[in-house]
Every structure is written in C-alpha cells, then in structure tokens.
C-alpha atoms as an extended CHARMM CRD file, in Angstrom:
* protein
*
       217  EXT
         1         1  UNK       CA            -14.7130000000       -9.9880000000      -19.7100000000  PROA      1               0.0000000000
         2         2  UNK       CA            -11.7970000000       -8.3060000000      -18.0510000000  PROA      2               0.0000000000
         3         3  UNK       CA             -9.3000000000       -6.3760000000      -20.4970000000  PROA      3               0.0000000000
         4         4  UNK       CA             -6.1470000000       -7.9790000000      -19.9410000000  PROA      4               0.0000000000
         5         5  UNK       CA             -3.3550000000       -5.6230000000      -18.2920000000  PROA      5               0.0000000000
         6         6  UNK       CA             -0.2010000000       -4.6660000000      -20.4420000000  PROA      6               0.0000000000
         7         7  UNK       CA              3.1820000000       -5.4040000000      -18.4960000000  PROA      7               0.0000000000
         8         8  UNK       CA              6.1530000000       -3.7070000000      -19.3440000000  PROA      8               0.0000000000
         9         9  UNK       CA              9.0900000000       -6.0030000000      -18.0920000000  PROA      9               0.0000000000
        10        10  UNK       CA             12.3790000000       -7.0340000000      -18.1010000000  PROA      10              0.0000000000
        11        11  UNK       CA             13.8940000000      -10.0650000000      -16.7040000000  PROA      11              0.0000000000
        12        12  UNK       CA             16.2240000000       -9.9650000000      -13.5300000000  PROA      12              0.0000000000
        13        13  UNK       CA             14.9060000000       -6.4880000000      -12.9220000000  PROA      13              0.0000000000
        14        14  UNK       CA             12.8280000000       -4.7110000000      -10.4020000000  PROA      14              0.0000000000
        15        15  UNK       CA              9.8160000000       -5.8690000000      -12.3300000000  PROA      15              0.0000000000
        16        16  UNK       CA             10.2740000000       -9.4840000000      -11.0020000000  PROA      16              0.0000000000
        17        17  UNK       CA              7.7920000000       -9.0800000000       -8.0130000000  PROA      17              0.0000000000
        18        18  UNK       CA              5.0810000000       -7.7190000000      -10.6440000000  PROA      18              0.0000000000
        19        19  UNK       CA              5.5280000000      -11.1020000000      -12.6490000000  PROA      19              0.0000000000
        20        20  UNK       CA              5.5990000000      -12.7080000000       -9.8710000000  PROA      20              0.0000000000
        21        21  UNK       CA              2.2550000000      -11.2550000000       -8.4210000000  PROA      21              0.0000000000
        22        22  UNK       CA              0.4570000000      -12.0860000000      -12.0150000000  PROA      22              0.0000000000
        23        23  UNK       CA              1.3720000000      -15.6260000000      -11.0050000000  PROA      23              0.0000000000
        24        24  UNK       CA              0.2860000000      -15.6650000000       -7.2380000000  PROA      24              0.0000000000
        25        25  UNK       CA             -2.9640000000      -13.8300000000       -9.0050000000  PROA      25              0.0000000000
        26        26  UNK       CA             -2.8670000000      -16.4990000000      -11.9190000000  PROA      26              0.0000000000
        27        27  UNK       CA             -3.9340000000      -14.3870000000      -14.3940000000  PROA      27              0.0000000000
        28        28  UNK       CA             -2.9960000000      -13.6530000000      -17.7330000000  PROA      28              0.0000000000
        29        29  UNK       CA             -1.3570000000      -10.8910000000      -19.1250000000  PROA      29              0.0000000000
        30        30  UNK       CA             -0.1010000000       -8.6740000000      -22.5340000000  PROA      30              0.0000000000
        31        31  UNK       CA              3.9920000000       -8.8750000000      -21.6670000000  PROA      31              0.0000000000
        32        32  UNK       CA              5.7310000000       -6.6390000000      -23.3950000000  PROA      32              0.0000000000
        33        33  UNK       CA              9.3450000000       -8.0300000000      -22.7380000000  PROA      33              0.0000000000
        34        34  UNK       CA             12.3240000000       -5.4670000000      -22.7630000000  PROA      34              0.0000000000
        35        35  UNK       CA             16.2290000000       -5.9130000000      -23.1120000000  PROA      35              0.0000000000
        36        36  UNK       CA             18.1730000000       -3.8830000000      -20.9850000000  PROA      36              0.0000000000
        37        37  UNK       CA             21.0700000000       -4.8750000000      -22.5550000000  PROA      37              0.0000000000
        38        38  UNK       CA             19.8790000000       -3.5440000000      -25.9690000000  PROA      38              0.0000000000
        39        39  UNK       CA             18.9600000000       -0.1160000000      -24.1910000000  PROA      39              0.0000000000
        40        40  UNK       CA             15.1290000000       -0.8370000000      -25.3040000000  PROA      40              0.0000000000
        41        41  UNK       CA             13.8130000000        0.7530000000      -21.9320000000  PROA      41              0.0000000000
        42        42  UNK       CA             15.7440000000        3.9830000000      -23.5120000000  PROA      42              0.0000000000
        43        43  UNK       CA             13.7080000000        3.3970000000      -26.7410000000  PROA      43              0.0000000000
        44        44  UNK       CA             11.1270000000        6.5990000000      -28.0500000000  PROA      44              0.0000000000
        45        45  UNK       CA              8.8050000000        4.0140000000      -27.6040000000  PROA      45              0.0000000000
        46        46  UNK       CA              9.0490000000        3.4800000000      -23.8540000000  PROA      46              0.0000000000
        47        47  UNK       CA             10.2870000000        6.4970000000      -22.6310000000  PROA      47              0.0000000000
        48        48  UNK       CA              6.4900000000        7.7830000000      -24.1860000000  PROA      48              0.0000000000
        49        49  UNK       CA              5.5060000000        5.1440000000      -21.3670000000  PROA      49              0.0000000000
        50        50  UNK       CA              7.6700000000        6.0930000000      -18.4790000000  PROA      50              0.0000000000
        51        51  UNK       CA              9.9650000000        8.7640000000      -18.8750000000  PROA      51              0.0000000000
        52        52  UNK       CA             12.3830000000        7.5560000000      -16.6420000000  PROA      52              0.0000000000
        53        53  UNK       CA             13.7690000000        4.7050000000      -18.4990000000  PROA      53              0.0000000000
        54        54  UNK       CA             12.4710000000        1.8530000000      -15.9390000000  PROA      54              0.0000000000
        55        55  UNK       CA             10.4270000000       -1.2230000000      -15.4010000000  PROA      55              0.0000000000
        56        56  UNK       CA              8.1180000000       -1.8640000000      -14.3140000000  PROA      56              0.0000000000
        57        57  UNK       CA              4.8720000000       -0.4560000000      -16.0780000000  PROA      57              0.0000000000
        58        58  UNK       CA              1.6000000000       -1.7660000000      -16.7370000000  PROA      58              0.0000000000
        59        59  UNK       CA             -0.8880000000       -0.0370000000      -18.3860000000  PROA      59              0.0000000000
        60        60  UNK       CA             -4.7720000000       -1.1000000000      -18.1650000000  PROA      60              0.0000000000
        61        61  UNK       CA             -8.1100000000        0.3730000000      -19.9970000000  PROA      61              0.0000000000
        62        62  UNK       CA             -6.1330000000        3.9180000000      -20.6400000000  PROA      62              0.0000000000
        63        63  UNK       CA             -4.3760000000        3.9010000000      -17.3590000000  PROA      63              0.0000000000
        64        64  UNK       CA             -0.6890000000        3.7540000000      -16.9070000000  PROA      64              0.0000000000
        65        65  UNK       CA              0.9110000000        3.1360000000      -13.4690000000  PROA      65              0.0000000000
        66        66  UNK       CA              4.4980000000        2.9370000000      -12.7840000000  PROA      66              0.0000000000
        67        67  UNK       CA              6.7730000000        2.5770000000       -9.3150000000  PROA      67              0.0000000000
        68        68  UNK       CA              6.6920000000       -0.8580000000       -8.1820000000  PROA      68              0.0000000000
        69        69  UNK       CA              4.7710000000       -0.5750000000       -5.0360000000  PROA      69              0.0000000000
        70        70  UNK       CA              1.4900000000        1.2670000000       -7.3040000000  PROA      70              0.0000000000
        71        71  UNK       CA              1.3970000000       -1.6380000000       -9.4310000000  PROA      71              0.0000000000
        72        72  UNK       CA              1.5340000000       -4.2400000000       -6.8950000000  PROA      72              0.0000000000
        73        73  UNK       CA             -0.7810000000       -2.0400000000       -5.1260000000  PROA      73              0.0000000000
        74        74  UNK       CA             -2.9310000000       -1.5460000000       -8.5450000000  PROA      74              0.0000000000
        75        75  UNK       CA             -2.8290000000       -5.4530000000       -9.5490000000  PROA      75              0.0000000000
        76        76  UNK       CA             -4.2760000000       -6.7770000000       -5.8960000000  PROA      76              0.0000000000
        77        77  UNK       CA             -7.0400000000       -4.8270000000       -6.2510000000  PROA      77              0.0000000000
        78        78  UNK       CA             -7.8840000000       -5.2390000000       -9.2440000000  PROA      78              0.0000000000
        79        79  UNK       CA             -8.7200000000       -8.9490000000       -8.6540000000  PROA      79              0.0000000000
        80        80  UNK       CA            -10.4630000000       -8.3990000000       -4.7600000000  PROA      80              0.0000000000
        81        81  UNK       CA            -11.8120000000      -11.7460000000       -5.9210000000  PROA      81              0.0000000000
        82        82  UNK       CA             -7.8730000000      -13.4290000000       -5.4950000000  PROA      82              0.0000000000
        83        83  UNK       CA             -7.9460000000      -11.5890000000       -1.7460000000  PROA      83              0.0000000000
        84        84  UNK       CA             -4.0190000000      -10.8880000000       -1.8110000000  PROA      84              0.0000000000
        85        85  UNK       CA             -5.2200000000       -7.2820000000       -1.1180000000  PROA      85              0.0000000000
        86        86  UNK       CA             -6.8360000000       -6.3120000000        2.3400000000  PROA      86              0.0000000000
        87        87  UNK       CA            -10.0570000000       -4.4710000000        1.3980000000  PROA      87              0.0000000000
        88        88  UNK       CA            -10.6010000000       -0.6130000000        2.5940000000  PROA      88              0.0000000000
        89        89  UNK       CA            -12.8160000000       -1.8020000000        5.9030000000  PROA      89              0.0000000000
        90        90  UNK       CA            -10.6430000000       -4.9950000000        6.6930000000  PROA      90              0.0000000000
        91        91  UNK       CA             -8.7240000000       -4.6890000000        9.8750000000  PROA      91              0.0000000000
        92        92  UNK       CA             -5.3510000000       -5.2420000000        7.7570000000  PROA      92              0.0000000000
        93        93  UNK       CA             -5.6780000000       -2.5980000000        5.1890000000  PROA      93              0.0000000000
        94        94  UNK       CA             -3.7410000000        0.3390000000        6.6060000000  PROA      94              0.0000000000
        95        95  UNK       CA             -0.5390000000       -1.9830000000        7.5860000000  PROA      95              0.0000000000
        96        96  UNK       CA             -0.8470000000       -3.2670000000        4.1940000000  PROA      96              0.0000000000
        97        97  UNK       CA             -0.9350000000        0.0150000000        2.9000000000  PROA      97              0.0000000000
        98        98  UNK       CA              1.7680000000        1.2140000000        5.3150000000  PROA      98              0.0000000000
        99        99  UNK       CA              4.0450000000       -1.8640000000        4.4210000000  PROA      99              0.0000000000
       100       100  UNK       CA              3.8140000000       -0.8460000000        0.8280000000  PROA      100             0.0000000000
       101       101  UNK       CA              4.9150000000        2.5540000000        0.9360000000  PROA      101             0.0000000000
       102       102  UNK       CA              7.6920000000        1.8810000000        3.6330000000  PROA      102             0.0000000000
       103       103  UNK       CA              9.3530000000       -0.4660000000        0.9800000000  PROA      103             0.0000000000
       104       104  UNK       CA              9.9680000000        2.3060000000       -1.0580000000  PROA      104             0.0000000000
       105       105  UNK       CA              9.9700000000        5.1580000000        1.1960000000  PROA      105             0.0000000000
       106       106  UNK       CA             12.7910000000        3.9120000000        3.9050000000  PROA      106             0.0000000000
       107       107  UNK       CA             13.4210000000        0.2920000000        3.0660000000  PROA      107             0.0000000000
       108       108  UNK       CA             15.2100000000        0.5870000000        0.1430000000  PROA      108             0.0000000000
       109       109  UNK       CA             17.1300000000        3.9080000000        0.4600000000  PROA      109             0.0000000000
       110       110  UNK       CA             18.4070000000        2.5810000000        3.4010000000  PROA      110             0.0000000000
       111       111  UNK       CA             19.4310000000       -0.1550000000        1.8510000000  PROA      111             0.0000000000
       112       112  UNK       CA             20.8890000000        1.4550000000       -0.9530000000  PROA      112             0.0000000000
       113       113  UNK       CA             22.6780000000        3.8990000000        0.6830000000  PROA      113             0.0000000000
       114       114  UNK       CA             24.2780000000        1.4930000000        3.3420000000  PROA      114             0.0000000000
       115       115  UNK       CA             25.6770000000       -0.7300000000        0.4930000000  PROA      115             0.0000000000
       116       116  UNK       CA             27.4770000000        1.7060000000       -1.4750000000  PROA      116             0.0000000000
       117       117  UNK       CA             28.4680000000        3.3270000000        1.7170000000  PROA      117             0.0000000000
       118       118  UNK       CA             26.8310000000        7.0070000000        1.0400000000  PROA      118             0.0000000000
       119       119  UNK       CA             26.4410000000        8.8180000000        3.8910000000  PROA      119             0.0000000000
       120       120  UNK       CA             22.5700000000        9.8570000000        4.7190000000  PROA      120             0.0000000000
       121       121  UNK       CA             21.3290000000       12.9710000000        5.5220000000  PROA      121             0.0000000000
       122       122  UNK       CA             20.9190000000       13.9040000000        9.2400000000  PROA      122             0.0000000000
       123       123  UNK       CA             18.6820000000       11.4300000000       11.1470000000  PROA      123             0.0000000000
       124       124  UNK       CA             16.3250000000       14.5940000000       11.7150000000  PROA      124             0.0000000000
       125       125  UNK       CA             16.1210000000       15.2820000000        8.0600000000  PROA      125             0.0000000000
       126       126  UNK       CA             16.5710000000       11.4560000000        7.1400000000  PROA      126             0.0000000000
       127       127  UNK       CA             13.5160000000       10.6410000000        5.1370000000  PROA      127             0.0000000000
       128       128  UNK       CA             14.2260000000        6.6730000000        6.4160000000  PROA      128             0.0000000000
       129       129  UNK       CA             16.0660000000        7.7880000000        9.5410000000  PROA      129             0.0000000000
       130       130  UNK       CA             18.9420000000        5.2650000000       10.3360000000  PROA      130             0.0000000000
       131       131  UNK       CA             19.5750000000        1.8420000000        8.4150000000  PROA      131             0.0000000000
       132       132  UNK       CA             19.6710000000        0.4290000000       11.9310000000  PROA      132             0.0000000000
       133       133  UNK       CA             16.2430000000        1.4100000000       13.3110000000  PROA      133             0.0000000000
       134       134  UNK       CA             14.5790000000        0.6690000000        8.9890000000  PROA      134             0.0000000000
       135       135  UNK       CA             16.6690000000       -3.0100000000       10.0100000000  PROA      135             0.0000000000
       136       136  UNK       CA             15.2390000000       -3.5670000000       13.5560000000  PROA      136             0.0000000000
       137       137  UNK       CA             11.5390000000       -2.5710000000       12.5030000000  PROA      137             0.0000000000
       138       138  UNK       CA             11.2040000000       -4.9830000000        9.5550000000  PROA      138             0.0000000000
       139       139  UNK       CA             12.5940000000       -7.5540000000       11.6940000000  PROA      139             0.0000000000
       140       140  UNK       CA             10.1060000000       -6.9190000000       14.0210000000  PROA      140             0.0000000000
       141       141  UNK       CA              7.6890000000       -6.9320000000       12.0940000000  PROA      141             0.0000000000
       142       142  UNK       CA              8.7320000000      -10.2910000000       10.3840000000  PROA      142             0.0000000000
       143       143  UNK       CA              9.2940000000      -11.9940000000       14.3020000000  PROA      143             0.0000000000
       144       144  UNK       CA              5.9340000000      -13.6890000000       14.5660000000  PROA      144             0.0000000000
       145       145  UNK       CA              5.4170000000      -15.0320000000       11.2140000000  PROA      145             0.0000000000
       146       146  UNK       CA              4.7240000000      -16.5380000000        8.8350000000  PROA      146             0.0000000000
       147       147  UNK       CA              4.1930000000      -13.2730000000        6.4830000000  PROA      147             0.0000000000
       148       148  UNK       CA              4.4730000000       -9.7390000000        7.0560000000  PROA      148             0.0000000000
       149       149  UNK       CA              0.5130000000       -9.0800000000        7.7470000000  PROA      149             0.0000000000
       150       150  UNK       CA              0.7880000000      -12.2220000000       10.2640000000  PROA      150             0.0000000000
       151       151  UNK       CA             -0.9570000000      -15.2090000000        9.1740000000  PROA      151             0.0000000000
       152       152  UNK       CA             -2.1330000000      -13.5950000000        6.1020000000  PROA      152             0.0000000000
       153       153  UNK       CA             -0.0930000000      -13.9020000000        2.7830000000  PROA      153             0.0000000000
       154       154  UNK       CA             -0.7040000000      -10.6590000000        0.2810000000  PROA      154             0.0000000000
       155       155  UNK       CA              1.0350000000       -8.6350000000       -2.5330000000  PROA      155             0.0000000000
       156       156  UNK       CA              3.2460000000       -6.9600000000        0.3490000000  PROA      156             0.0000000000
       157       157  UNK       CA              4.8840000000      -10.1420000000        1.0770000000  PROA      157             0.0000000000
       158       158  UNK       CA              5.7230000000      -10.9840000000       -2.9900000000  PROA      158             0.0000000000
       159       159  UNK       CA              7.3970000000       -7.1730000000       -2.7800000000  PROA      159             0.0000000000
       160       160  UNK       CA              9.2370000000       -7.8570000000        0.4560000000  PROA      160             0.0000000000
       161       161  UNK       CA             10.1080000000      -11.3720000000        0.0930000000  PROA      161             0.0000000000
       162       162  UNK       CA             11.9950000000      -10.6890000000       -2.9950000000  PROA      162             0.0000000000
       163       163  UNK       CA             13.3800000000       -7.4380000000       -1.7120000000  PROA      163             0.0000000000
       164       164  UNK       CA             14.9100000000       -9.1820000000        1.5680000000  PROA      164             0.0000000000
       165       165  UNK       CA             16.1350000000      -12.1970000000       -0.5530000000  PROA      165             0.0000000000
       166       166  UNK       CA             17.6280000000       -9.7770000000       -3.0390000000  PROA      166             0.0000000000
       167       167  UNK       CA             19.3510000000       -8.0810000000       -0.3220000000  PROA      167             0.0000000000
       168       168  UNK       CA             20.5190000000      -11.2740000000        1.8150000000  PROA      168             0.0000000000
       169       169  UNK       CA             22.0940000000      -12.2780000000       -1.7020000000  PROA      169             0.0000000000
       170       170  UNK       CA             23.8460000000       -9.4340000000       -2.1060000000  PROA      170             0.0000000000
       171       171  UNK       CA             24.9240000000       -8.6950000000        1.2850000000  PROA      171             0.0000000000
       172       172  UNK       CA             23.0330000000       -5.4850000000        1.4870000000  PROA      172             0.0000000000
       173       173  UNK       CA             21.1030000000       -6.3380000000        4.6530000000  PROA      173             0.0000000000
       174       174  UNK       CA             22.3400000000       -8.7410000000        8.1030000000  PROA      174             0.0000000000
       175       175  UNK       CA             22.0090000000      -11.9800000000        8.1300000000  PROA      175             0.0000000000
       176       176  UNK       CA             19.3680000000      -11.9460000000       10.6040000000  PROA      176             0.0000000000
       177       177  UNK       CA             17.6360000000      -15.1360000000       10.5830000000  PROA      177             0.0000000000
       178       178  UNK       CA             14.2880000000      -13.5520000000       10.7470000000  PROA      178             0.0000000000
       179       179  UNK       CA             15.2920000000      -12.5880000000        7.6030000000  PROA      179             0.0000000000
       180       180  UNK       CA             16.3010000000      -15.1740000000        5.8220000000  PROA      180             0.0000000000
       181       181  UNK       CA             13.8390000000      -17.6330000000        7.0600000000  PROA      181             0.0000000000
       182       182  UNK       CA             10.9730000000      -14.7830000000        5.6490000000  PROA      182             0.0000000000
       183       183  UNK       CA             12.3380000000      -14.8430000000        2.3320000000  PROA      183             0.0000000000
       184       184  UNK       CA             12.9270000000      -18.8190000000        2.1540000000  PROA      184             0.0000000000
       185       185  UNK       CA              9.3810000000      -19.2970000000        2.4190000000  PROA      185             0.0000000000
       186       186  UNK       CA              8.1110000000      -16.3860000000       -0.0820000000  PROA      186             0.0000000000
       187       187  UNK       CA             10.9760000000      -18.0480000000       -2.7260000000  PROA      187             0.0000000000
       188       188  UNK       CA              9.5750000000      -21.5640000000       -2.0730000000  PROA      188             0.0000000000
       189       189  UNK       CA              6.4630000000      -20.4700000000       -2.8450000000  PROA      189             0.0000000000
       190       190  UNK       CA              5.0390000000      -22.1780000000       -6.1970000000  PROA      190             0.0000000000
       191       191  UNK       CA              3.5870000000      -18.8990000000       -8.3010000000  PROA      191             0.0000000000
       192       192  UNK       CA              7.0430000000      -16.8810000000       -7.1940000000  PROA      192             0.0000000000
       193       193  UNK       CA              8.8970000000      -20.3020000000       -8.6940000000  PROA      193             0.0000000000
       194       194  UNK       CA              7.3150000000      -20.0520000000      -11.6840000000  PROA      194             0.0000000000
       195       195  UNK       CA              7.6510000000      -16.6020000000      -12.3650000000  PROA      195             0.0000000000
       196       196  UNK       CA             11.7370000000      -17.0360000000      -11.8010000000  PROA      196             0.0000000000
       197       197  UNK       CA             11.5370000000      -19.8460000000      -14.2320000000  PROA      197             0.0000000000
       198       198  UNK       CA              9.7700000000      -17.9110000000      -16.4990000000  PROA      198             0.0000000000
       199       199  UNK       CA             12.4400000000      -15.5390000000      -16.6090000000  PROA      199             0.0000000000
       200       200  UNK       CA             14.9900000000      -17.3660000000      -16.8170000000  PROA      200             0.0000000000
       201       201  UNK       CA             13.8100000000      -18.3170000000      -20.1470000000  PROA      201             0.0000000000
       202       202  UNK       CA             13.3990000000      -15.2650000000      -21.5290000000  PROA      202             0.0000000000
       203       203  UNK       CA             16.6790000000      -14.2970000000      -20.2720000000  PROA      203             0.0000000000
       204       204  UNK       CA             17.9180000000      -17.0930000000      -22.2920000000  PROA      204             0.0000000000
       205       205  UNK       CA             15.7220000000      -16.2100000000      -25.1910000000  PROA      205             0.0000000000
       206       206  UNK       CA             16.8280000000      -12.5580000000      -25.1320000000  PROA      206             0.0000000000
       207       207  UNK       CA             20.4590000000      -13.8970000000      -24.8960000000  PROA      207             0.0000000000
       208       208  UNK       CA             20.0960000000      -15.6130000000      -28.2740000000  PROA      208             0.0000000000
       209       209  UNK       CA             18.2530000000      -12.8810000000      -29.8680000000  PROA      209             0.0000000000
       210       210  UNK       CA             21.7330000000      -10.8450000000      -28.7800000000  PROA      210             0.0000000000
       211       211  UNK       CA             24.2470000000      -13.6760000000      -30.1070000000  PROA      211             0.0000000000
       212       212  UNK       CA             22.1210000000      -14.0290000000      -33.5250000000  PROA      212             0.0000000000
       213       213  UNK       CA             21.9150000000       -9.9150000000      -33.9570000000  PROA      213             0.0000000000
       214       214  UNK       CA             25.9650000000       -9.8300000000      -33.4440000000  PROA      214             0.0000000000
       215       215  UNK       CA             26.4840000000      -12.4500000000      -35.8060000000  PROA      215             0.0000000000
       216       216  UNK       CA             27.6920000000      -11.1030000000      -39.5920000000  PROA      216             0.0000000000
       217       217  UNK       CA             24.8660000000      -12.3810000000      -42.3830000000  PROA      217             0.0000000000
C-alpha cells in the first residue's frame, strides 16, 4: 500500500493546481490546511518545511518537494498508472517537461512583471525575453487544441489552465480567445470543480475559525 502524500495548502493560493491535480489523480491525501491570514505559513513549524514562507509543499516517504511545477511534476509520476504524466520514452515527454518549466521560468515573470508595470531586464539578458513573444508562444501553442500537449490532457494543462484563467481574471494577460476558450474547458472540468469547491469550504471554515478566535470568551 502506497504511503499517502502530505500536502501543505492553503486555499485561494498557488497551491490550488496541486489540489486540483490530487483530484484529476483521485487520490487521497494527508492535507495539512494553512491560514494565510493567521500568518501560519510564517509559523516555526512551516518555515522548518519551506523556508520561504509558501505553499505549496508536499512531503512523501522522507521527501519534501516544493515550487509548484516539482510537485505537479512529482505527483504525475508518482501514479504512471493515472497517465496524466508522459513517460521518459513517450513521444510527449520533453514538451511536457518543457511546458512545465516554461510556466515558471518565463510565463509567469512575464506576467508578473507586465501587471505591475516593472520594467524587465534587457531582452538579451531577459531570462523570459519580452511579454509579447512569452504571449504569442503560449497562444501558439494553445491554437490547435484541445490541451496544451494536443489531444492529450496531463498535469501541465491543470498548471496552465488555472494560470491563464487566473490571469484572464485579473487582467494580467489579453483577452485572446485562444486563451480564454483553453481555460474554460480546464475550469469545466469535473476534478478541477471539485477541488474549487473544496476550497471554498475551507475558506469558509477558516473564516469562522477567524470570527470565533476574535470573539471575547
């Protein structure tokens, strides 16, 4: 029997797409819910975990992996049996790989940086180079549908389909329709609804636990 994995997580956080993937994977899991509103990722306690102060973490028969991407990465093939990972040999593997990494790599600084209006480093010294050309690739690479690997839905697309929809929401990325299309069908999916209705509740759950704690006995 399988030792279950031990997920670090917050609600509402960058640690959605990890709860999400447990639910495409459907398999259980020891959650160990934080409050970010209650500081609790700045605890002793978790900072012994991850340092930095951040979820997502899971940790699994004495190993500990952080960074969103590792863990998605981590999780899918841990379960080859639940194929949302492209095995090494499989045709697919190295643009799932390279999908993976580019999320965190170019995607999202460019994405970052372009919403709070920072100006990036020289487009020669530009880890991401331009948010223009990090736009126009993913796009591309979205065009023929239905998921990022083609026909083939894996761990990539629960990263990227949250990541795009998070960004549409917030006006971080354009309202391509490529885009928004993408992230319609990840979001409709029935694991990744689950997993946001599973945090909403604990986000309401958390909420009370705040109201009773500020309430004079």
């Amino acid at each position: 029997m399988q030792t279950l994995v031990t997920f670090f997580h917050a609600p509402y956080s960058r640690s959605a797409a990890t709860r999400a993937l447990f639910e495409e994977l459907g398999v259980p899991c020891d959650l160990v819910s934080l409050d970010l509103q209650r500081h609790e990722q700045r605890s002793p306690e978790y900072l012994a975990i991850n340092p930095m102060g951040k979820v997502p973490a899971i940790r699994h028969e004495g190993t500990l992996v952080t960074e969103q991407p590792a863990i998605l990465l981590y999780l899918a093939d841990l379960y080859p049996e639940k194929k949302l990972a492209p095995p090494i040999g499989d045709a697919l593997r190295g643009a799932y790989l390279r999908w993976m990494v580019f999320y965190g790599s170019c995607f999202e600084p460019a994405m970052m940086d372009h919403s709070f209006q920072r100006a990036p480093a020289p487009q020669t010294q530009n880890g991401y180079g331009s948010y223009e050309e990090v736009m126009d690739v993913v796009a591309a690479q979205l065009e023929p549908g239905p998921w990022l690997l083609g026909d083939r839905f894996t761990a990539a697309d629960v990263l990227w389909g949250g990541a795009i929809n998070f960004g549409l929401m917030r006006k971080m990325l354009p309202d391509w329709p490529v885009f928004r299309a993408y992230a319609e069908r990840v979001q409709s999916r029935p694991a990744i609804r689950r997993a946001f209705a599973l945090d909403q509740a604990l986000a309401e759950e958390q909420q009370q636990q705040r109201e009773a704690l500020a309430v004079p006995a």
